[in-house]
VORO-463770 format. One record per residue (C-alpha): residue in one letter; x, y, z. Coordinates in steps of 0.25 Angstrom, whole numbers, plus 2048, in hexadecimal, padded with zeros to 3 digits. Example, Ala and Ser with C-alpha at 12.3 -4.5 7.8 and 13.67 -1.06 7.14 Angstrom:
! VORO-463770
A8317EE81F/S8377FC81D/
***
This chain:
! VORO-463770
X133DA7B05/X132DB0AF8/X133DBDAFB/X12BDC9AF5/X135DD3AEE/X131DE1AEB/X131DE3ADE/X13DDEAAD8/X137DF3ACF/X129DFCAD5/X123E05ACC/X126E13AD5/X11DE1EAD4/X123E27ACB/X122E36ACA/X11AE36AD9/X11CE42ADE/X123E42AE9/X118E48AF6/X111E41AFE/X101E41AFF/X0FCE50B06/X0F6E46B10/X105E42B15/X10FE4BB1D/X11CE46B20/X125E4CB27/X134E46B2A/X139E44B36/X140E38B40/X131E33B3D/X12BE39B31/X11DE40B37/X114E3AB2C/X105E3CB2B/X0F9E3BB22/X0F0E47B22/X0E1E47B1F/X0D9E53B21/X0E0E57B30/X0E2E4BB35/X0EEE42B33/X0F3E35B34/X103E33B38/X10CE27B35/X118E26B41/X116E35B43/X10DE3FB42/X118E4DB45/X10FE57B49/X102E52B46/X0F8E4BB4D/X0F5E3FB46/X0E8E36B47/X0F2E2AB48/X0FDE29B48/X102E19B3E/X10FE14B43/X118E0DB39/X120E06B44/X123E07B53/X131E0BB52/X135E15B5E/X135E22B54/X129E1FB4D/X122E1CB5B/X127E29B62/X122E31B55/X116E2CB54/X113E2FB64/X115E3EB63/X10AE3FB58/X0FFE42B5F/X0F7E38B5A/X0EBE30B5F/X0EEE22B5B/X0F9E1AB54/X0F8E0FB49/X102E04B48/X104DF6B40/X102DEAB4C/X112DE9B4E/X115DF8B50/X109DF8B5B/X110DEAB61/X11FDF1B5F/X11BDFFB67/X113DF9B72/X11CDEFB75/X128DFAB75/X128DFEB84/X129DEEB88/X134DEDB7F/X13BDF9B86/X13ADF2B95/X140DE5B90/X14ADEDB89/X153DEFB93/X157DDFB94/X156DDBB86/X15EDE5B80/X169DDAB85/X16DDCDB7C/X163DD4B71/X164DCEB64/X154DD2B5E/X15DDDDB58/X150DE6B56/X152DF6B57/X14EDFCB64/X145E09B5E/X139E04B65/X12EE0EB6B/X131E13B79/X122E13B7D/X114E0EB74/X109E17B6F/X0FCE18B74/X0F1E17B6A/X0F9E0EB62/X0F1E04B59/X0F4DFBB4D/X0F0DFFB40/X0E4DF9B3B/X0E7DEDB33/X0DADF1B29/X0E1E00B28/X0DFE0DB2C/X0D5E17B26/X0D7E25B29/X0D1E30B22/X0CEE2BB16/X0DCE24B14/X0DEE14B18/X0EDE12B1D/X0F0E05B1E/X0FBDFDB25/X106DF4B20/X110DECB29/X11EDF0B24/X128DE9B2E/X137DE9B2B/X13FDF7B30/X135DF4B3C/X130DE7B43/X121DEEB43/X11FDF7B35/X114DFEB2F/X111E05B21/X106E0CB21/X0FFE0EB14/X0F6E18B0F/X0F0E1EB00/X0F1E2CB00/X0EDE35AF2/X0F0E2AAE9/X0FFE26AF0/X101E19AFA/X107E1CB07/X110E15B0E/X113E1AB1D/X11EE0EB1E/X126E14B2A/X135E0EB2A/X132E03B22/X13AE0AB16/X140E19B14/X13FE21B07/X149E1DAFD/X148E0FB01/X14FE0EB0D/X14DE0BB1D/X152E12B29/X15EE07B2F/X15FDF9B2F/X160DF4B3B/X150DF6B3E/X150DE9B35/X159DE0B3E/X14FDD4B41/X14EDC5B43/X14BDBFB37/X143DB0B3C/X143DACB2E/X151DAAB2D/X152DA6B3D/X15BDB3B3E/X159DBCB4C/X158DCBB4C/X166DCCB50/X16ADC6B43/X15FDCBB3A/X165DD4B33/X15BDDCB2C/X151DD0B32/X146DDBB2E/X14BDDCB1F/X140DD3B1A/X136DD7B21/X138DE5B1B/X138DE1B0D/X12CDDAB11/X124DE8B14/X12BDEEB0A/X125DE4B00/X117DE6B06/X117DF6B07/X11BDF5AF7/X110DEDAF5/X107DF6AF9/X10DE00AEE/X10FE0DAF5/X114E1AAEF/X119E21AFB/X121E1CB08/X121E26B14/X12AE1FB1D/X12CE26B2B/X13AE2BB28/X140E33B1E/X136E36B11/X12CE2FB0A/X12DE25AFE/X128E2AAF0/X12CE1DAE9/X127E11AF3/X129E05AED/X139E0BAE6/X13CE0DAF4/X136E01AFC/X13BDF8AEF/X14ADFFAF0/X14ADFDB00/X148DEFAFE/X153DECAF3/X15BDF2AFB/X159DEBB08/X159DDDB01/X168DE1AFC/X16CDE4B09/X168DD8B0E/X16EDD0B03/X17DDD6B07/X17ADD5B14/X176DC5B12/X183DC1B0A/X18DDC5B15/X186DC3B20/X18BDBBB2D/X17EDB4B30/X17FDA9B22/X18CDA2B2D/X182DA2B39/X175DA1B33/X178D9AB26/X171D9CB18/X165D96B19/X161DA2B24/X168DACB1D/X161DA7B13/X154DA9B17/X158DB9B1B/X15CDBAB0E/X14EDB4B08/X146DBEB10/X14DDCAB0B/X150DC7AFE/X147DBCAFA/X14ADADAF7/X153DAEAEB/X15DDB7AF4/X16ADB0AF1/X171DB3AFC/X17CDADB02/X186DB0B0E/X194DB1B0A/X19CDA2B0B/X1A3DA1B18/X1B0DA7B18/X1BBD9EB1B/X1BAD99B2B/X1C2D8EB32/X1C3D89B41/X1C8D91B4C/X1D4D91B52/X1D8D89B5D/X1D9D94B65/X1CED9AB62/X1BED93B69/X1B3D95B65/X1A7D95B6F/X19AD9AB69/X19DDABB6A/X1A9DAAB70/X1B6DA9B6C/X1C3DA3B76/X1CFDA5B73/X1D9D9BB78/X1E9D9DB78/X1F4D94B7A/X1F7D95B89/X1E7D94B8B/X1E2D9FB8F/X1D5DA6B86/X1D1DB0B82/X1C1DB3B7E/X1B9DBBB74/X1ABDBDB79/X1A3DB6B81/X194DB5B7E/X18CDADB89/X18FDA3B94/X190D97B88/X19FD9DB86/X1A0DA1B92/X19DD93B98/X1A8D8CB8E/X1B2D98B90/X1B1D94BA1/X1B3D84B9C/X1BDD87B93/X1C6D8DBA0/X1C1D86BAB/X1C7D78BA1/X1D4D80B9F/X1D3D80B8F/X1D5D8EB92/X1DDD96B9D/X1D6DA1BA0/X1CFDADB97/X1D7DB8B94/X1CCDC0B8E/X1BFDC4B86/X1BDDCCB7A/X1ADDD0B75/X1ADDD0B6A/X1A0DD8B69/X193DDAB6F/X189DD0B6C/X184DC7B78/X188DBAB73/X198DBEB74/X197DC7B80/X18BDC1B8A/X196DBAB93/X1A2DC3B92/X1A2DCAB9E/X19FDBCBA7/X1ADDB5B9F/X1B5DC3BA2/X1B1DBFBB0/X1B2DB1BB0/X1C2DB1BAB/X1C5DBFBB0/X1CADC4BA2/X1C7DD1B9B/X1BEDD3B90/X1C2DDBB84/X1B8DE3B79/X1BADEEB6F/X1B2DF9B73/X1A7DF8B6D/X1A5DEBB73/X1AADEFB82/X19FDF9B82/X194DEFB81/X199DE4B89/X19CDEDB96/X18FDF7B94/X185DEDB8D/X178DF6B91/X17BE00B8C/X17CDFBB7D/X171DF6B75/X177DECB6B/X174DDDB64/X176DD2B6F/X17EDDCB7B/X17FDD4B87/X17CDDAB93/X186DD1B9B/X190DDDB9D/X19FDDDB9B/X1A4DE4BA6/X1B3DE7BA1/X1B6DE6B95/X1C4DEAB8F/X1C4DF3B83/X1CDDF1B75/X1CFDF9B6C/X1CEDF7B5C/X1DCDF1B58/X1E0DEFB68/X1E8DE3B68/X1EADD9B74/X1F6DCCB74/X1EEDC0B7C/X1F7DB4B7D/X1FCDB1B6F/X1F1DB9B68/X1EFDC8B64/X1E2DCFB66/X1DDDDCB5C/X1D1DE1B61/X1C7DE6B56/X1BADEFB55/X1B3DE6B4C/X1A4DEBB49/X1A0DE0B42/X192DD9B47/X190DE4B4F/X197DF2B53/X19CDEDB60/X1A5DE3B5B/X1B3DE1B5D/X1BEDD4B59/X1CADCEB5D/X1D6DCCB53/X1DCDC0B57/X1EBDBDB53/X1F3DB1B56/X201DAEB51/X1FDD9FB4C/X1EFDA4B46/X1E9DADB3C/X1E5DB9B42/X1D5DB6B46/X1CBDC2B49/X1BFDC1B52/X1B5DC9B4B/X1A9DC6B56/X19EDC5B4E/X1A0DCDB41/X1A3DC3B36/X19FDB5B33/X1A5DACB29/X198DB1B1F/X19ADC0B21/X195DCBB2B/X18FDCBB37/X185DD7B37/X176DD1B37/X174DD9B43/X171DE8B41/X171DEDB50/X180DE7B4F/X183DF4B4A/X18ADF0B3D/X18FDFDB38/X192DFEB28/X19BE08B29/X1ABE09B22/X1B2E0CB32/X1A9E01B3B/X19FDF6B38/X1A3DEBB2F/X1AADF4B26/X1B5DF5B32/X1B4DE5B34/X1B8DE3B26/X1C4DECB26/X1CBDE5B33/X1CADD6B2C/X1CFDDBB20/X1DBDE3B28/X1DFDD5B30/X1E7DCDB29/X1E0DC1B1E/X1E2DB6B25/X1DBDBAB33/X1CEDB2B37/X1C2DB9B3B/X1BADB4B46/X1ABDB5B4C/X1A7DB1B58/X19CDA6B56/X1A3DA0B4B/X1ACD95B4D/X1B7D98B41/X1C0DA3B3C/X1BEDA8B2E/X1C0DB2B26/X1BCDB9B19/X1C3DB7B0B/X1C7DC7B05/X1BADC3AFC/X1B2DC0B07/X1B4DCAB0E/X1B2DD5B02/X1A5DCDB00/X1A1DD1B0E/X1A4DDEB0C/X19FDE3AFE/X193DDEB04/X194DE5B10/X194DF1B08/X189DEFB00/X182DEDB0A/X187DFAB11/X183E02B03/X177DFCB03/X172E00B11/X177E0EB10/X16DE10B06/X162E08B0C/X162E0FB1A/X15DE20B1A/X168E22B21/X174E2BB20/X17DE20B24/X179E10B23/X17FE0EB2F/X173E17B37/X16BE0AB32/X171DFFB35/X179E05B43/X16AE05B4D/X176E09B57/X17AE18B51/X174E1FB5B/X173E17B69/X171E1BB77/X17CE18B82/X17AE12B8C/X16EE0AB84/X168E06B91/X169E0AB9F/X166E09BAC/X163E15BB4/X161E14BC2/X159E21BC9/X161E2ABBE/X15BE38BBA/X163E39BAF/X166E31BA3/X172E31B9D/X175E2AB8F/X17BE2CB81/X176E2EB73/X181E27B69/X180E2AB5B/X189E24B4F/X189E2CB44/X189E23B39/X189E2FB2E/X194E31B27/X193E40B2A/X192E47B39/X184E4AB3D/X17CE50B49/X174E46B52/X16AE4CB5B/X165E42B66/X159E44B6E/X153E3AB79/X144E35B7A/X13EE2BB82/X131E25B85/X12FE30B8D/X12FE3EB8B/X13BE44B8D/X144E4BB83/X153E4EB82/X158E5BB7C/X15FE56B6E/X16DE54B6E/X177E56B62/X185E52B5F/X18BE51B50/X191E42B4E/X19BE42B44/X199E37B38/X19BE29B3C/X19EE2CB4B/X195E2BB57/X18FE36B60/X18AE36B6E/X17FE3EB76/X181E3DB84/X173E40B8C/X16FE42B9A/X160E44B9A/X157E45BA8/X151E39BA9/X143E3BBA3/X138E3ABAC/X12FE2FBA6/X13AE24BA7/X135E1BBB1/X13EE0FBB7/X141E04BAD/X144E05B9F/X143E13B99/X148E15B89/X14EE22B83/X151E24B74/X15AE2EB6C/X152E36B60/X15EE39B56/X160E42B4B/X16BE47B40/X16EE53B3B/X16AE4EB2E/X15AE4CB31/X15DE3EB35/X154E3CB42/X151E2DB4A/X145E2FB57/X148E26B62/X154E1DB5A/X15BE17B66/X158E15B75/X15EE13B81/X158E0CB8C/X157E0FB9B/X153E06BA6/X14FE10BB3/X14FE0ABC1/
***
């Protein structure tokens, strides 16, 4: 397949004064209020502000843009074919919710509408007149599943209404909208990495076609050089992708020829990429079986110890494996972290051998209250004790010594096990963070923090605190290994690249508030309520910034009801928490009823609607 690239070079309209056309009012805010005037009528694009619009053209159906667009006044809205399809299938997608939040692995955000819009059409395909001006439609996909750039020739100067599909300066909101399957390579959403990435480029390529000379996205300001920004957005996205490609984790699972083919769509046919060569593996120890996701531990006098258990597969050979005496008993059960596949069977082995469970905390918290997180692949098979380690707590088990670590590698709640032996190397089970080609971090809502104190960064300083000569372990892999010092300086130069690269590429004032979808979260997530009149809940927010700041959180739901703001001052990378108790509003009708959190910074920065918590009335 040969891919199209965008020119390197655009000829940039130089010495263009800096204003928009007099017929185009923009004016900033969560969602820009954006509309087009002719005579006393106007025209908005997402929001009108305090105008009443004749329509009102949608460039997606996120939840922001939707609520926006509702309080305009307006008489009718206009929307590409997959916006209509995304918003009025929206209130469905709420109802089912409340089951297929578990075992999710689609790994698409939540920031759907809460209700539809009446009076909602599709653009027409031929165009829209309006007033002398023609706007026409062009399907942008990428940031979103469903995006539209609207186009229009106002006083000599090309228009583009191109919503979030880029951001002045060439750059996009966060990363994790991206996450997606990507069927050409056979990769799912939960492994599709910036799966949207090519899709992306695509629009981009197509809006540059067109040759505007002014982007008006619906954050942050307009676009005076177009085609510099959208040809800098895209550089910069294929040169994350390429350091993301070379450590990745997936060329051990999926092989080159499928890592190849995400390489091909991004970057084009002559990509050249290759993962790393496998670091050096050998066989497991005696000791040590491997049965799929689980590990058992086996010592001299017989008894076994297990680390995860992630269905009824394991669970099934662990009962044969005691019931034919090739083990005693089962001493106990470390989680390792959070994901299904190593934890769907946990709390039915605790039960079956009578032994404790053990987590770090940020594992514990999942496995005994699963509803009330929303994470990748959270079993809803609860654990119901589970005994908490702290980072460093160590633990003597037959001939072995235990160290418990917080490791928040594939995912933020993640934890290991340092196994030492007096006979062995040391070996560390790292769950799922590293694979004999690199890092395990396809998975955006993992929560793959690129900070110095936690994330990766943090994974990388314990292996290089343990002595040389340890193993490292992951759970569906079948070997030990471990990396060379070059290796593993390979891994992360990279890392930081990449880092550097997306600090610039997301408008942010911290990377991490584009790749985190998790910053600011509800808790519980979900709940039941049973003839309550109150609701009781909490805001969490992680200030990322390097600098303290002041969050204001306000509630909204698909009813009216409002909440007085709330404001607490976070200091830099620490969390805050806004504790609510709100009447329960009386719209809420039994069965599944969804509230959201509007948030804004001291600094201007303001998100409508970014997270949710879901509420199942009875």
């Amino acid at each position: 397949m040969k891919l199209a690239l965008i020119p390197l070079l655009f000829s940039t309209s130089i010495g263009l004064a800096k204003e928009l056309p007099s017929a185009i009012t923009v004016t900033p805010g969560a969602v820009n209020a954006i509309t087009v005037s002719a005579g006393d009528v106007y025209l908005a694009i997402n929001n009108a502000g305090d105008r009443k619009a004749e329509a009102v053209l949608l460039t997606h159906g996120r939840r922001d843009i939707v609520r926006s667009a509702k309080h305009s006044n307006e008489s009718r809205f206009l929307a590409g074919p997959r916006t209509v399809a995304y918003i009025s299938e929206s209130p469905q997608f709420w109802q089912d919710w409340w089951e297929a939040r578990f075992d999710y692995y689609k790994q698409q955000v939540t920031q759907r509408p809460l209700t539809t819009l009446e009076n909602l059409k599709p653009f027409p395909d031929e165009g829209l007149p309006w007033h002398g001006l023609t706007i026409q439609a062009l399907e942008t996909p990428g940031y979103t599943v469903d995006g539209t750039t609207f186009l229009v020739d106002i006083e000599d100067k090309k228009i583009a209404f191109c919503g979030d599909l880029l951001l002045a300066g060439g750059k996009v909101r966060d990363l994790f909208s991206f996450q997606n399957e990507i069927r050409e390579a056979k990769i799912g959403g939960y492994h599709g990495h910036l799966g949207r990435l090519h899709v992306w480029l695509r629009s981009l390529e197509k809006l540059a076609a067109e040759k505007p000379d002014i982007l008006i996205p619906s954050r942050g300001p307009a676009s005076f050089d177009a085609l510099g920004d959208i040809n800098r957005a895209a550089q910069t996205a294929r040169s994350i992708y390429r350091k993301y490609l070379e450590t990745n984790a997936l060329h051990y699972y999926f092989g080159e020829e499928r890592m190849g083919k995400c390489a091909e769509l991004v970057l084009g046919e002559n990509h050249g990429v290759k993962g790393m060569p496998l670091a050096e593996h050998i066989d497991l120890p005696g000791w040590c079986q491997h049965i799929g996701t689980t590990k058992l531990l086996v010592s001299e006098s017989g008894s076994g110890f297990v680390l995860d258990v992630g269905g009824t597969n394991p669970l099934t050979t662990l009962q044969k494996a005691v019931a034919d005496r090739l083990v005693t008993r089962i001493d106990g059960i470390f989680a390792t972290h959070t994901h299904n596949d190593h934890t769907a069977a946990i709390a039915d082995a605790a039960a079956e051998f009578q032994c404790p469970v053990y987590a770090l905390a940020e594992v514990a918290e999942v496995l005994e209250n699963p509803g009330n997180w929303f994470l990748p692949g959270v079993s809803a098979n609860a654990v119901p004790k589970v005994q908490v380690t702290k980072d460093g707590e160590t633990m003597k088990w037959e001939e072995f010594d235990f160290t418990f670590r917080f490791y928040p590698g594939q995912m933020y709640n993640h934890g290991a096990l340092l196994v030492e032996k007096a006979d062995h190397d040391p070996v560390f089970f790292i769950g799922d963070s590293f694979s004999p080609s690199g890092i395990d971090d396809y998975c955006l809502m993992n929560r793959n923090l690129m900070r110095d104190d936690t994330g990766y960064a943090l994974c990388f300083r314990i292996i290089e605190e343990l002595p040389k000569t340890t193993w490292l372990v992951n759970q569906h892999i079948p070997h030990l290994f471990r990396f060379s010092d070059s290796e593993r300086e390979f891994l992360k130069s990279r890392y930081q690249e990449r880092k550097e690269l997306i600090a610039g590429f997301v408008a942010a004032n911290d990377p991490n508030f584009g790749i985190d979808e998790r910053w600011a979260s509800f808790y519980p997530y979900g709940q039941k309520l049973e003839s309550a009149r109150e609701i009781r809940t909490e805001v969490i927010v992680w200030n990322h910034s390097r600098d303290e700041h002041k969050y204001t959180v306000s509630l909204r739901g698909a009813v009216d009801f409002d909440t007085a703001p709330r404001s607490i001052r976070i200091p830099a990378r620490k969390t805050g928490s806004f504790r609510l108790t709100l009447p329960m509003p009386a719209g809420f009708k039994p069965g599944i009823n969804v509230i959201t959190a509007d948030i804004k910074r001291d600094d201007g920065y303001e998100v409508l609607g970014f997270c949710e918590t879901i509420l199942c009335i009875e």
